[in-house]
C-alpha positions in Angstrom: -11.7 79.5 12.0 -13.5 77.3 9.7 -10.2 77.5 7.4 -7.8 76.4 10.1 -10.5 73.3 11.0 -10.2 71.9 7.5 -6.1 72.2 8.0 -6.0 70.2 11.1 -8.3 67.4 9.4 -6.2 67.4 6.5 -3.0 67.4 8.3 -4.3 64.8 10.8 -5.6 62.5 7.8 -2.4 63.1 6.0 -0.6 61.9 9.3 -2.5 58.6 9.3 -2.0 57.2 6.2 1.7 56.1 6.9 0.3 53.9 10.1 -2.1 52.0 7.1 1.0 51.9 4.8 2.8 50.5 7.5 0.0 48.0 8.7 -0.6 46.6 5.0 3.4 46.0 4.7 3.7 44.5 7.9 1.1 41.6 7.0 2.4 41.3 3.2 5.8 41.0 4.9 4.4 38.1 6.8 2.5 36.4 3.9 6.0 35.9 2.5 7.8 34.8 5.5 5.6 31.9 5.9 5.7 30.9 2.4 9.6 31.2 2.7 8.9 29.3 5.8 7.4 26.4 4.6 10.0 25.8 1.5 12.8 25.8 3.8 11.3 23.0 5.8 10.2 21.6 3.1 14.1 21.3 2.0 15.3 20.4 5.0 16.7 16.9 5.4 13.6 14.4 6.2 11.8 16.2 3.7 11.8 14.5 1.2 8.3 14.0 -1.2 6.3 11.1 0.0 3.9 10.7 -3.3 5.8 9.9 -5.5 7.8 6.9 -4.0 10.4 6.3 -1.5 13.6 8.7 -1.3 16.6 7.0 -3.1 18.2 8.2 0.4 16.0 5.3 2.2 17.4 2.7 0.7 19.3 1.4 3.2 17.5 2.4 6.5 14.2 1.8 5.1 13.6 5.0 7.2 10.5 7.4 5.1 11.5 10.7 4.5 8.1 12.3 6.4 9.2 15.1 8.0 8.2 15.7 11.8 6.6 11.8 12.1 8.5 8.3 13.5 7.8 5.1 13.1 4.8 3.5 15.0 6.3 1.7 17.8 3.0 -0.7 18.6 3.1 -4.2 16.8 2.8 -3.5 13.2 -0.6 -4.7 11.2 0.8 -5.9 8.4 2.4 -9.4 7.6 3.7 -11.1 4.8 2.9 -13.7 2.8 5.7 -15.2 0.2 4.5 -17.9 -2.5 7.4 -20.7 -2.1 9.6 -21.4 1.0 12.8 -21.6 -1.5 13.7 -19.8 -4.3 16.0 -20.9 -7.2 18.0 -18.2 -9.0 16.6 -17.3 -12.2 12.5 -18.3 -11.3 10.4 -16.1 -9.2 8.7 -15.7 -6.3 5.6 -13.5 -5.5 5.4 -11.7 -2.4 1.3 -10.3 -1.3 0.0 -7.9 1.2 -2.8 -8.8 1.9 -5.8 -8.1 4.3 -5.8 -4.3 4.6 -5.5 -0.1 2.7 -2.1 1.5 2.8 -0.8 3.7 0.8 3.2 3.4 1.0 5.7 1.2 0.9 9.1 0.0 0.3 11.0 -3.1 0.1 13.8 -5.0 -1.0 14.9 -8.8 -1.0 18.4 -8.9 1.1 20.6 -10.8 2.2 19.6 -13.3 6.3 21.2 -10.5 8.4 22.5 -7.8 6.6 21.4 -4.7 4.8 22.1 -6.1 1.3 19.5 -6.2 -1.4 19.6 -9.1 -3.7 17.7 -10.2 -7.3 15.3 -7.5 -9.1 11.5 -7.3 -9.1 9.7 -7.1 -12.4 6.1 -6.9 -13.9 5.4 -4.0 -11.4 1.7 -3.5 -10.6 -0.1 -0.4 -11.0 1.0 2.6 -8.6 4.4 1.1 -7.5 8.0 1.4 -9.1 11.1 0.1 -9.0 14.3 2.1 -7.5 18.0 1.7 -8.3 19.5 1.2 -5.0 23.1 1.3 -4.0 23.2 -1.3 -0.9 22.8 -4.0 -3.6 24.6 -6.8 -4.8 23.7 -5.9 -8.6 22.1 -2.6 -9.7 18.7 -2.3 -11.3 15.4 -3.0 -10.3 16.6 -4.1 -6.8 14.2 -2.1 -4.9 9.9 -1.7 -5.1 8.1 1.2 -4.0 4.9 3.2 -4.2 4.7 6.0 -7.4 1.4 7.2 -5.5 -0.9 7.4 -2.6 -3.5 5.8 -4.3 -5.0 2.7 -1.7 -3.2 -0.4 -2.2 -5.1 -3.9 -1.4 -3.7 -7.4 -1.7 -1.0 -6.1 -3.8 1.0 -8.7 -5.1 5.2 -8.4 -6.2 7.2 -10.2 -8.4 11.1 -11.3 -7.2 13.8 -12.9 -8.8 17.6 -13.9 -8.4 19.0 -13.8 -11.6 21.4 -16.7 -12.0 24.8 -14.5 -11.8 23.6 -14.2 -8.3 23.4 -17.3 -7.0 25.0 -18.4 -4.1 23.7 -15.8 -2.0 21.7 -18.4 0.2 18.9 -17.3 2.5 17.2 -14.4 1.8 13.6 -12.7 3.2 11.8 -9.7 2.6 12.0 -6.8 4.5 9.7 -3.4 4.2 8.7 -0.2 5.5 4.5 0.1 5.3 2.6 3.5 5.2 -0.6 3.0 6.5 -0.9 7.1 5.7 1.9 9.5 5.9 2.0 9.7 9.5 1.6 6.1 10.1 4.1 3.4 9.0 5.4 0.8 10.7 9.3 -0.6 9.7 11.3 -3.8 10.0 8.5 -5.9 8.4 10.2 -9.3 7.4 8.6 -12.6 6.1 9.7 -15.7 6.7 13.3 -16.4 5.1 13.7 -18.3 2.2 16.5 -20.8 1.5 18.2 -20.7 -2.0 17.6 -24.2 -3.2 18.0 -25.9 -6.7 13.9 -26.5 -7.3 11.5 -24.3 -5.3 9.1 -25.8 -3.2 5.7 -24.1 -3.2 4.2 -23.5 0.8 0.9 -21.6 0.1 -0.1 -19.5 3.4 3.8 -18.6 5.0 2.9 -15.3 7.0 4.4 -13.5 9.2 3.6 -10.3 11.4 5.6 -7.6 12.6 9.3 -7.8 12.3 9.2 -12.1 12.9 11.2 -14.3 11.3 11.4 -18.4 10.5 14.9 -19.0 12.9 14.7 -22.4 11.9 16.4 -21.7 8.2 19.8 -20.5 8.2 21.5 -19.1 5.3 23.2 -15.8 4.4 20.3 -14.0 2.4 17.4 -11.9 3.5 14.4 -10.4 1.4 12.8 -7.7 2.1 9.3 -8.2 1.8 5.6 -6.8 1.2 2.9 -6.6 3.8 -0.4 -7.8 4.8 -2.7 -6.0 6.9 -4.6 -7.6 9.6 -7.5 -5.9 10.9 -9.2 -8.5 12.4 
């Protein structure tokens, strides 16, 4: 009797051990789907890293590659504030955000109306870049961005038309702002700038949002940096 006890316990034990098997393969099985899970969003189109600087992809619609966020659609923060309401190819022009943290960005000088960049920034300030865009009437340092998410403050860029590109007449700057990942606000413009033979210096020219100065006309737009307003 006592022989045919320690049988059925073994052969009951034996029995179970397959159900444990099975448990601990289901839940390794799912450790892997997830992790196969999140590459394959994180590959899918929109995906694109955010730390390092805007997609090469953005150029043209200014649009972040965050995947599973849009734009803010309340009036944006941030305005900007250009150093000269003229510019003069081959001297430069500074362009600030000021006022406010954010931690991404991008922006191009292009031409009043189109989706053309123009001129080249240089002497880029810590934690931004430049990017090679394609929608550009020269190719080079035609585009600014972030190269982290470290906080930016009254960060200050550097523009110029080189003189093989004049005649390109108004231009103003137009961005894309990250507050944080989740939060950016696009179609940022300052106020345009003609393309004159001396540059005159106007101290102050902001603008919020996506407003322009209609009273220039021309056929350049820049696209600018931005200045947060939290008052």
């Amino acid at each position: 009797m006592t022989s045919q006890s320690d049988d059925s316990k073994k052969t009951a034990k034996g029995l179970s051990r397959p159900h444990h098997t099975a448990d601990k393969m289901s839940a390794e099985q799912g450790i892997v789907f997830g992790l196969l899970l999140a590459l394959a969003i994180a590959n899918l189109p929109g995906g694109e890293g955010y730390g390092t600087g805007a997609p090469l992809s953005a150029c043209t619609s200014q649009r972040p590659g965050h995947y599973g966020t849009t734009e803010q659609s309340s009036a944006s923060p941030y305005s900007l504030t250009v150093s000269s309401s003229e510019y003069t190819p081959g001297q430069t022009v500074t362009v600030q955000i000021t006022g406010g943290d954010f931690q991404g960005f991008l922006i191009q000088a292009r031409k009043n109306g189109t989706t053309t960049a123009v001129g080249f920034f240089s002497s880029l300030p810590s934690g931004t870049k430049s990017n090679d865009c394609s929608n550009a009437v020269g190719r080079g340092a035609n585009t600014a961005t972030h190269s982290s998410t470290a906080t930016k403050r009254d960060l200050t860029l550097t523009w110029s038309a080189p003189q093989d590109q004049a005649g390109q007449g108004a231009v103003e700057f137009v961005a894309t702002v990250a507050q944080v990942k989740a939060t950016y606000w696009m179609g940022i413009k300052s106020a345009l700038l003609t393309e004159g033979s001396g540059a005159t210096t106007t101290h102050g020219q902001e603008t919020t949002g996506s407003q322009t100065d209609e009273t220039t006309t021309g056929g350049l737009s820049i696209t600018a940096l931005i200045t947060v307003n939290t008052g």
